[in-house]
C-alpha positions in Angstrom: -90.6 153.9 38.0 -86.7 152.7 37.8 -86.4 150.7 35.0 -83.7 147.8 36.3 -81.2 146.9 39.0 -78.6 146.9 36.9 -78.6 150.4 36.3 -78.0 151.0 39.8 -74.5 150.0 40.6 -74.1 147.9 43.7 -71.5 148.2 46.4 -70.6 145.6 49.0 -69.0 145.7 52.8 -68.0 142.6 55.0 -69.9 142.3 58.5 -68.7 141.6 61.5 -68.6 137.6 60.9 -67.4 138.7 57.2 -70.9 137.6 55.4 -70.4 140.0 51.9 -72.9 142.0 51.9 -74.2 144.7 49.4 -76.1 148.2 49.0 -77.4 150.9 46.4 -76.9 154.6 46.4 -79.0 156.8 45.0 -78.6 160.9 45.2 -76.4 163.6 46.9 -76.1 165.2 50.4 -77.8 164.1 53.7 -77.8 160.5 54.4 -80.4 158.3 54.9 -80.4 154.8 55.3 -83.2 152.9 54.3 -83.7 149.1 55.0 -86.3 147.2 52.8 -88.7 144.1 54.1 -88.7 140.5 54.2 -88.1 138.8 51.1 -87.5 141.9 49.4 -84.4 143.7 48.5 -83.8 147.5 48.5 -84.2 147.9 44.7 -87.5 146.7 44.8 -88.9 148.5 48.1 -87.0 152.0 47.5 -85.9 152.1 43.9 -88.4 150.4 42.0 -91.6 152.6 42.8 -89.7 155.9 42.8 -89.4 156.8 47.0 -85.7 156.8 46.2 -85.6 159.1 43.4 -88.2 161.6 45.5 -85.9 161.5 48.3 -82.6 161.7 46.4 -84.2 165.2 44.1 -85.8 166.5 48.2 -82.0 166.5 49.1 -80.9 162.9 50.4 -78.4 160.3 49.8 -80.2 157.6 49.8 -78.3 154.5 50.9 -80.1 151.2 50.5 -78.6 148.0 51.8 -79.9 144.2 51.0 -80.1 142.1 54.0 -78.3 139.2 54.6 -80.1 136.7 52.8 -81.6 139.2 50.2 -81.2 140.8 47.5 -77.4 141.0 46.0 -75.9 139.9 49.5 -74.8 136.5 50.7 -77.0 134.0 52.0 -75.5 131.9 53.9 -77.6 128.4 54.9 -76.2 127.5 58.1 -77.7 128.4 61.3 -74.5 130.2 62.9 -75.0 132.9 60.3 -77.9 134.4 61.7 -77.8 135.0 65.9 -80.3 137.1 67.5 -80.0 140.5 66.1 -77.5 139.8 63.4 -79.8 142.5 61.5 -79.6 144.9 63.4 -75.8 144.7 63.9 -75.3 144.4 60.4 -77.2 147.7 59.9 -74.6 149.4 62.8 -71.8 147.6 60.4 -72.9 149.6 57.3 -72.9 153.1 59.3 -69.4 152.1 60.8 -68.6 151.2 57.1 -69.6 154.4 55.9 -68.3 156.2 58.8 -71.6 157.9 58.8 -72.3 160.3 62.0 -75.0 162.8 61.4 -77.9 160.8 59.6 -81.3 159.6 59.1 -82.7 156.2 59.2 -85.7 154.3 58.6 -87.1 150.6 57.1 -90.3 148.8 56.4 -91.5 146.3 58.1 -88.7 144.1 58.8 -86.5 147.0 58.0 -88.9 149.0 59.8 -88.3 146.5 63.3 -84.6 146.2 62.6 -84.5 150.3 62.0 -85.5 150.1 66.2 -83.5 147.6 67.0 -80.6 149.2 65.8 -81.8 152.3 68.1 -82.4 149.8 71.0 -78.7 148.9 70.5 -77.4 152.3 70.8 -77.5 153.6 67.1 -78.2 157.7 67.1 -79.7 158.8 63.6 -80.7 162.2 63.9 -84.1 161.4 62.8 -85.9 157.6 62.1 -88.5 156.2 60.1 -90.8 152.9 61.2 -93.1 151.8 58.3 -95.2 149.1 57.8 -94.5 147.8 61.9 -97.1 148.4 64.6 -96.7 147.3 68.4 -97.6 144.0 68.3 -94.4 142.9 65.6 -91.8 145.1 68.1 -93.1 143.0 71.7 -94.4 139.8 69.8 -92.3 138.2 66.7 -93.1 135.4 66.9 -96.5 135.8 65.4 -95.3 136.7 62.2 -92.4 134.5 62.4 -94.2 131.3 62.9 -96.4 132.7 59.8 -93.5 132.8 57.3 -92.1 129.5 59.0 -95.3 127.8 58.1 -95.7 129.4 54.6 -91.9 128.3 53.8 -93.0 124.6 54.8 -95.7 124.7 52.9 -94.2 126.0 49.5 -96.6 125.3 46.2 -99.2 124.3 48.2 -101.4 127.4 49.7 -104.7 128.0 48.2 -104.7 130.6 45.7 -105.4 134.3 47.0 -104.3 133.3 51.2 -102.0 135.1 53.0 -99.4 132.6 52.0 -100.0 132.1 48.6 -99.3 136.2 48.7 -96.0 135.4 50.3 -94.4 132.9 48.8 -95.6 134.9 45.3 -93.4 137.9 46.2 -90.7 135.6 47.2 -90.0 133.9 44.0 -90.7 137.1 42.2 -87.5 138.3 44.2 -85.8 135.6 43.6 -85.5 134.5 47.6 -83.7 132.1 48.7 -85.8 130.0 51.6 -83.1 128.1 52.8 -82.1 131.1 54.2 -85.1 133.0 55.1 -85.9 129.7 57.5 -82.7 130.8 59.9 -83.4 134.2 59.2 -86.2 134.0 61.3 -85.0 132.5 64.0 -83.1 135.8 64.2 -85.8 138.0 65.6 -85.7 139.5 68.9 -88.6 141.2 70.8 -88.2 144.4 72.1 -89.4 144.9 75.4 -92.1 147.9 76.0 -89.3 149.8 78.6 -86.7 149.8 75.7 -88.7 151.5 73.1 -90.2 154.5 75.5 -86.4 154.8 76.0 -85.8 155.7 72.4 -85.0 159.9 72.4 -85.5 160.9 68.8 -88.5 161.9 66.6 -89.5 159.0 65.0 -92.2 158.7 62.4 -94.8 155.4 62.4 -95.9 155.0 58.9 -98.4 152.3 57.8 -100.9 152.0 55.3 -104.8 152.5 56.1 -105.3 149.0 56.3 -102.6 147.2 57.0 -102.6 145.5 60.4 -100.2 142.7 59.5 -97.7 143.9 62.5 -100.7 145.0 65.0 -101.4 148.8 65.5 -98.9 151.6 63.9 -100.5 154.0 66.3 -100.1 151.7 69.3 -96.4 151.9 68.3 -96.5 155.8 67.8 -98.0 156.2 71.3 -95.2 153.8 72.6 -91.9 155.9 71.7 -91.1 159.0 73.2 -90.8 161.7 70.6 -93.4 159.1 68.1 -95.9 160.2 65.6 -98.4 158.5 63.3 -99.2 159.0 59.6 -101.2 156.7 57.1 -101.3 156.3 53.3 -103.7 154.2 51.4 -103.1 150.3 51.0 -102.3 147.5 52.9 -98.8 145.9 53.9 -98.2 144.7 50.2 -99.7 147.5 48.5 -98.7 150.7 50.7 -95.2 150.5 49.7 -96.6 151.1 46.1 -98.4 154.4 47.0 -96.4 157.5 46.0 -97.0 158.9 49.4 -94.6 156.3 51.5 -91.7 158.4 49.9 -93.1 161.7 50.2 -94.2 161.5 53.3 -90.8 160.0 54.6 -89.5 163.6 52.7 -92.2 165.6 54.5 -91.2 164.2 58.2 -87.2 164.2 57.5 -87.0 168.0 55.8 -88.9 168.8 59.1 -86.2 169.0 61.2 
């Protein structure tokens, strides 16, 4: 495991409304952008468990951005900062910045939603990566949206061991900010079932055994044209511990 953000310097690029935000780097040659979940940053979903390390020594550079709202990035409270899609243009804002062409992309759960957004939008990565998402959080967002909303309202008062309690655990352990998750979710856009069948590139679906939080990964798979499904052990909090997420992120991506 990575023993501390600090040892991984961070960088920072100004999106398109000029909200600072910042990324990681992590290894030499083909690059691969991976975006990291709600409430989490992309030292804790990519660095912190070792997938980035796996992927930077399989032949990647590993570029890792924290949302707006996350992580080492602004978070802006008012409501103008976050638009439908901002996300997902932030994510096309980062390539641009990087003046990356010929790359790989891929996220987990949110990151996994905004990593097809980005697609639906026009972005091209050679070769994309949906984890922890299934069918149901791409058409419908507002299931999980009006979950997070409630868990935010409720803050220090969920029973111990619910869904919630979970949550808002992982958030302060983060260190989020919920004044600016609550606008953040307002943010979400669903995807409509015509857009993602339109998607041309080999995308993997990547979701733990039991997670279900999102719906069905293999619903998802079956949607997208050039889709495939593969499962490690856990459940949408644990999965992303599992060894496997990274390697087989390598497996699919060296593939090509």
């Amino acid at each position: 495991m990575a023993s501390s953000p600090t040892d991984y310097p961070v960088q920072y690029f100004k999106a398109d409304d000029g909200v600072r935000l910042a990324y990681r780097e992590l290894g030499t040659g083909r690059p691969l952008v991976l975006i990291h979940g709600l409430f989490s940053n992309g030292w804790v979903n990519w660095i912190r468990y070792g997938h980035a390390a796996l992927l930077a020594g399989a032949g990647f550079r590993v570029i890792m951005p924290d949302l707006r709202g996350h992580g080492e990035s602004e978070a802006p409270h008012d409501a103008a900062a976050y638009p439908p899609d901002v996300l997902a243009r932030d994510g096309a804002a980062l390539v641009r910045h990087l003046n990356l062409s010929d790359y790989d992309l891929g996220g987990y759960s949110l990151g996994g939603r905004t990593t097809l957004r980005m697609m639906i939008a026009g972005a091209a990565p050679r070769r994309a990566v949906v984890a922890g998402m299934g069918l149901r959080g791409m058409l419908d967002t507002h299931l999980r949206a009006d979950f997070f909303r409630d868990m935010l309202a409720g803050l220090g008062t969920h029973p111990r061991g619910s869904g919630a309690y979970m949550a808002e655990a992982f958030l302060k352990s983060t260190g989020g900010d919920p004044a600016a998750m609550r606008p953040l979710l307002d943010s979400f856009v669903d995807s409509e079932a015509g857009e993602l069948a339109a998607i041309d590139a080999p995308i993997l679906v990547l979701c733990g055994v039991d997670d279900d939080d999102n719906g069905s990964a293999a619903d998802l798979a079956r949607s997208l044209a050039r889709g495939q499904l593969a499962e490690i052990p856990g459940n949408h909090m644990t999965a992303v511990l599992q060894p496997g997420l990274g390697a087989e992120i390598s497996r699919f991506l060296l593939a090509a």
